[in-house]
C-alpha angles and dihedrals in degrees: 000000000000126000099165102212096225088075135087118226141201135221078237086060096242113138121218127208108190106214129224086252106062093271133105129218118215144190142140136291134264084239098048097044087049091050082047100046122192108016115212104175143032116200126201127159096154106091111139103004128105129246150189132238107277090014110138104249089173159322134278118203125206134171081256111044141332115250133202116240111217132194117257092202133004111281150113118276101226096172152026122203095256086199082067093053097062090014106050083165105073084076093072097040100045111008094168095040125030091355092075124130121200144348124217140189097248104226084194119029092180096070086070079080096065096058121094133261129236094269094040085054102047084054093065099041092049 
């Protein structure tokens, strides 16, 4: 599996990519999206508000099971990839590129800090 080092993660398995204009693009893991398996919607309802670290911004849908997205820092959600929401499953198949699921307006870019590396990630999941 794939965990680019360039990339923040979460306990919850969501990946953060902090942009050069003060956003952050997330999504979920390769790990995440391979426990889920084929992933067949994408909800969020969350355009526009703003939210706390951990709080839930949406729902991920899968043949198995529906999982909770949570945020991985305080921010606004200003925009869902609009490719995920006629295309699910761009999740599986690129998780870290296409496969992304939402940007947000970080309100602390500092708690990006908190979240965990690559390595610090692989040694939960395995």
């Amino acid at each position: 599996m794939n965990y680019p080092e360039d990339l923040k993660y979460t306990r919850e398995h969501e990946w953060v990519r902090k942009n050069e204009d003060g956003t952050a693009t997330v999504g979920i893991t390769d790990f995440a999206q391979s426990e889920l398996g084929d992933v067949v919607f994408i909800e969020v309802d969350t355009v526009g508000q703003d939210l706390s670290k951990d709080e839930v911004f949406g729902t991920v849908e899968a043949v198995k099971t529906v999982s909770d997205l949570f945020m991985p820092a305080a921010g606004e959600i200003t925009e869902l990839n609009a490719k995920i929401e006629n295309n699910p499953e761009l999740v599986n198949e690129d998780p870290y590129g296409d496969g992304w699921m939402v940007r947000i307006r970080l309100s602390d870019p500092l708690q990006l800090d908190e979240l965990l590396s690559s390595d610090d990630y692989q040694k939960i999941i395995s």
